[in-house]
C-alpha positions in Angstrom: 0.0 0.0 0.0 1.3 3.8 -0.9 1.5 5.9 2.0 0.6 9.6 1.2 3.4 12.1 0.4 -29.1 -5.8 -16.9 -31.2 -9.1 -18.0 -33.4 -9.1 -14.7 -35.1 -6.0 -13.4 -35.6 -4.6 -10.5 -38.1 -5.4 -7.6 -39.5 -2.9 -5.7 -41.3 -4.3 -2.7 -42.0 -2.4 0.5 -41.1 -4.1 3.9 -43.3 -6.0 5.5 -43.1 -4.5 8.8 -42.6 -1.5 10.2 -38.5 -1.1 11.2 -36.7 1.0 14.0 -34.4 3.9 13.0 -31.2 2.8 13.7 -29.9 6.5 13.0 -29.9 6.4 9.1 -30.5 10.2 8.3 -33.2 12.7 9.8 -36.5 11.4 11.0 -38.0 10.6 13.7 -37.6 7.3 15.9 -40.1 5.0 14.3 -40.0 4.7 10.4 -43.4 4.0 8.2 -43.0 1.2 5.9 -44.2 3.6 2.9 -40.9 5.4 4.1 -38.8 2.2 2.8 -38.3 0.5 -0.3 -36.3 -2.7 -1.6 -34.7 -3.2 -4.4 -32.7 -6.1 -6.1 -30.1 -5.3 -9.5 -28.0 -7.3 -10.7 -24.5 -5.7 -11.5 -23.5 -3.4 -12.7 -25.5 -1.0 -11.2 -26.3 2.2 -12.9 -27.1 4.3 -10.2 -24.4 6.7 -8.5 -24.0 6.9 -5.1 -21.9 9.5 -3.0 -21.2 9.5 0.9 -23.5 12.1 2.9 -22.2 14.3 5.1 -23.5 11.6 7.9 -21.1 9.5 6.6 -23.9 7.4 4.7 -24.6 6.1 1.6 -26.9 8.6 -1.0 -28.5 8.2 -4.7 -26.4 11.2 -6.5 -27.5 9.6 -10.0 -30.6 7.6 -11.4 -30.2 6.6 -15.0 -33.5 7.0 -17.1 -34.2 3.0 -17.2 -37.2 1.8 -15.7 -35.6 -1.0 -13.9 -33.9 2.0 -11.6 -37.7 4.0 -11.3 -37.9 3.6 -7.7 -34.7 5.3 -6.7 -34.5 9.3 -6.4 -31.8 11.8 -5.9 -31.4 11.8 -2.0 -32.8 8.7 -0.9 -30.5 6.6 1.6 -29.0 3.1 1.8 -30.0 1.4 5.1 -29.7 -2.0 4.4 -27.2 -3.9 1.8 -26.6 -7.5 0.8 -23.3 -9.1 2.4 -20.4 -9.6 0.1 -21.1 -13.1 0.0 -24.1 -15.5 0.7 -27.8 -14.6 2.0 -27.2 -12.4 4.8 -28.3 -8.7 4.5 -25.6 -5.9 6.9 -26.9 -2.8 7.9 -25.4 0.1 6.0 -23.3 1.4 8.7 -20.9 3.6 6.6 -19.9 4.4 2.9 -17.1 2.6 2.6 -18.8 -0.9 3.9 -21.7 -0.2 1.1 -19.4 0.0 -1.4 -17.1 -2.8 -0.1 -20.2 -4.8 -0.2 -21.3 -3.9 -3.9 -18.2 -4.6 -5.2 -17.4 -7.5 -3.9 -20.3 -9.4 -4.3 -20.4 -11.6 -7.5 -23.9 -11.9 -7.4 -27.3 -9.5 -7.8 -27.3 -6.7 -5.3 -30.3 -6.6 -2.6 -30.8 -2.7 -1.2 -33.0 -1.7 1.4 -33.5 2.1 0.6 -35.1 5.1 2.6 -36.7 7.8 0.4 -36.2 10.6 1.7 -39.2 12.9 -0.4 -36.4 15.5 -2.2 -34.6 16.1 0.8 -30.8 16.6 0.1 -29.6 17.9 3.0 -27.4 14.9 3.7 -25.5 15.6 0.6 -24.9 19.4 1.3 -21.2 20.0 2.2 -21.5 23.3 4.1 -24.3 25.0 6.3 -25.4 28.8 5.3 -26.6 30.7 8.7 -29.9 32.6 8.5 -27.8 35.6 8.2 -25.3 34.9 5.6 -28.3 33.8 3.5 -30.2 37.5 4.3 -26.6 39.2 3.4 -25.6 37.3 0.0 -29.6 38.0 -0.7 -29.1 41.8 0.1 -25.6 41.6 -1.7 -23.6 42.2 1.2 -20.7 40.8 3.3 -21.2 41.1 6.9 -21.0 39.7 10.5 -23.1 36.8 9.8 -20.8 35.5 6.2 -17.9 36.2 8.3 -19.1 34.0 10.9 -20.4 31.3 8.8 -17.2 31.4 6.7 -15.3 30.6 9.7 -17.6 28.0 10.8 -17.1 26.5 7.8 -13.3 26.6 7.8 -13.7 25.1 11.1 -15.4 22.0 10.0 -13.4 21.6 6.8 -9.7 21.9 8.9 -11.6 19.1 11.1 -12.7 16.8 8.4 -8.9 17.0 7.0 -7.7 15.6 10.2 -10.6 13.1 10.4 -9.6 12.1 6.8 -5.7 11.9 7.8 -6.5 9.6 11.0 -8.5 7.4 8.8 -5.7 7.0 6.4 -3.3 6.3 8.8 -5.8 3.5 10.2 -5.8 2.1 6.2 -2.5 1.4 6.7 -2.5 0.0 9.7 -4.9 -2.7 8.6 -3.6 -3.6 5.4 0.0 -3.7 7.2 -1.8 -6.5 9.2 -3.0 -8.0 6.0 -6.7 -7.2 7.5 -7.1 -6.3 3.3 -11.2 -6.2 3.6 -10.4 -3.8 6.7 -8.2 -1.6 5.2 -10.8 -1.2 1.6 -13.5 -0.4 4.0 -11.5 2.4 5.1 -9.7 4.0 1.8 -13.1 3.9 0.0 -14.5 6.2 3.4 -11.3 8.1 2.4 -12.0 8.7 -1.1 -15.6 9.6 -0.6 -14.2 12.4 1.7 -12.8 14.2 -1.4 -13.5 17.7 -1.5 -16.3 18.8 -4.1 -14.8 21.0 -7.1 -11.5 20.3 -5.5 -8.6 22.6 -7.0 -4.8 23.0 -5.6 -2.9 25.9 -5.9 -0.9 24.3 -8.6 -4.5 23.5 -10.5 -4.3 20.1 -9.9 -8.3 18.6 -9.7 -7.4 15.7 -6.9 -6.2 15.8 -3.9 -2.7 13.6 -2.9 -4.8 11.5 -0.6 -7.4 11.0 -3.2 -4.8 9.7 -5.4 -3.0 7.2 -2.7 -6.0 6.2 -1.6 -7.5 4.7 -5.0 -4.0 3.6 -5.0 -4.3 1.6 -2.0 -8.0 0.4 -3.4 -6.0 -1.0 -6.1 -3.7 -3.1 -3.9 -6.3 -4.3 -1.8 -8.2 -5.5 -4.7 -5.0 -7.0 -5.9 -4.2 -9.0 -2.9 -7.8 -10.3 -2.8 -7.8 -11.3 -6.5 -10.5 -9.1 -7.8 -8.4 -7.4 -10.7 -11.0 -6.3 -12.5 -12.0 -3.6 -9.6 -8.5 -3.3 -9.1 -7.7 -2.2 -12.7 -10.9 0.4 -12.1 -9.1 1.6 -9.0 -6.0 3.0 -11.4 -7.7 3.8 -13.6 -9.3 6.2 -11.4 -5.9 7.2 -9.7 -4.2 7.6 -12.8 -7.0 9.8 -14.4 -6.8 11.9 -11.0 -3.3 12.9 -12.0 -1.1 9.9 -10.3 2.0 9.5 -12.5 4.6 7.0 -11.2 3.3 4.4 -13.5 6.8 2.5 -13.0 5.7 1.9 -9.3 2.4 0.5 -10.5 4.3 -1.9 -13.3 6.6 -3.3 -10.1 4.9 -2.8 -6.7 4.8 -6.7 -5.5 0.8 -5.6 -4.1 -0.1 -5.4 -7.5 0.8 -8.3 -8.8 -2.2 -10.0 -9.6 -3.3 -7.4 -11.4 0.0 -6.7 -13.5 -0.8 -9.9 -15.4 -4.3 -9.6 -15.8 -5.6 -8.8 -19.1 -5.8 -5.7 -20.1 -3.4 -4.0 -17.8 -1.1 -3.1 -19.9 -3.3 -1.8 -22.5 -4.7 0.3 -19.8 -1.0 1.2 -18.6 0.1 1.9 -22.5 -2.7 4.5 -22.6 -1.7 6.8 -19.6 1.6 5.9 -19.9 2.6 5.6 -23.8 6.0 3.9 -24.0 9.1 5.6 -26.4 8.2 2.6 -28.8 5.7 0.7 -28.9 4.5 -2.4 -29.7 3.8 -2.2 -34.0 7.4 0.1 -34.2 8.7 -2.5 -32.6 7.5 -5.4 -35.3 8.3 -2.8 -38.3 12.3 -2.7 -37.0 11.9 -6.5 -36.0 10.8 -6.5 -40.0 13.4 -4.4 -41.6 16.4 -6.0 -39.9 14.8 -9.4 -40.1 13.8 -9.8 -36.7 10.8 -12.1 -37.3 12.8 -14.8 -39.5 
């Protein structure tokens, strides 16, 4: 791990009973069952989810297929089939939702929340009462001030959450704990800031990068290459550029001789001479007699 420096459609079924808030979102203690829904896709899925700022698991996307007509923008995973076999985990976190739907091999089962077109969840910063009557009346004041610090605050405090969380990656996958560890590097990615740019105009952060890095290497060392070749391709296309460190780190060799890596390593990374210059001087010097 790099330290930092669809044939079947869906069913849509309400419970059959009524089910206790287990602190999934706003709402109050007891949830209706017209306030659930449950849905079974096989993969992959089409719709997007992004982590709320509850740490939870939100519909960002819905693509325009009926089989995905139950889902709106907001609603919430509460429930999620395990990565293997017939047992259903709560959605504690992000990062376990998306362990979980990537790892299983077979159709996904989600229990959703709808949450009736409210996105607070997926709101990134607060706006006071006042800053909303100032930016109305066009001015800067006491109250933007104030909120602008609050929000400073919270972002300087979600940096070191998002540091300590790293650091606890790494610590797991040092054990070898590798389903640990991708738990925690996918709550890390998620924590990317939104429209993200660095002084040098760079559209990732470091620990964005490293940490699809380290999603990579996990998936390596658990076999699945084909999520680990999505993993680089994301941390490549966030602007991650020792591709010789990819070609030879020993976590990634399952997926270095998986098809199609180095196709996908040839594209970010085009070599001095490929492979049809190399077969025209093989031919002109009588290489291929």
């Amino acid at each position: 791990a790099a330290r930092r420096a669809a044939s079947s459609k869906a069913r849509r079924a309400v419970s059959p009973r009524a089910e206790v808030d287990r602190g999934y979102g706003p709402g109050s203690a007891a949830v209706s069952t017209e306030d659930l829904y449950e849905v079974t896709l096989p993969k992959p899925i089409g719709v997007k989810f992004v982590r709320g700022n509850d740490g939870g698991a939100y519909v960002a996307f819905v693509p325009p297929e009926p089989e995905y007509d139950a889902f709106e923008i907001g609603d919430k995973i509460v429930a999620v089939s395990a990565s293997f076999g017939d047992e259903i985990w709560d959605a504690d976190n992000y990062g376990q939702v998306i362990y979980a739907m990537k790892n299983r091999n077979g159709d996904i089962f989600l229990r959703m929340r709808k949450m009736n077109g409210d996105l607070s969840a997926l709101e990134q910063n607060e706006k006071s009462s006042a800053m909303a009557a100032e930016r109305a009346g066009g001015n800067y004041g006491a109250g933007t001030k104030e909120q602008q610090m609050v929000n400073f605050s919270k972002k300087k405090e979600l940096e070191v959450q998002r540091l300590d969380m790293f650091d606890e990656g790494i610590a797991l996958y040092n054990k070898g704990d590798f389903d640990g560890a991708l738990i925690v590097f996918e709550e890390v990615a998620a924590l990317e800031p939104k429209n993200y740019m660095s002084d040098s105009f760079e559209m990732a952060t470091e620990i964005y990068r490293v940490s699809e890095y380290n999603i990579a290497c996990c998936f390596s060392k658990l076999g699945q290459v084909d999520n680990s070749l999505a993993a680089l391709k994301k941390c490549m296309g966030a602007g991650w550029t020792d591709y010789k460190k990819i070609r030879q780190d020993p976590s990634l060799e399952n997926v270095q001789k998986a098809p199609g890596f180095k196709e996908m390593m040839d594209k970010f990374d085009e070599p001095l001479i490929n492979d049809n210059a190399v077969k025209f001087l093989k031919g002109i010097f009588g290489g291929n007699k």
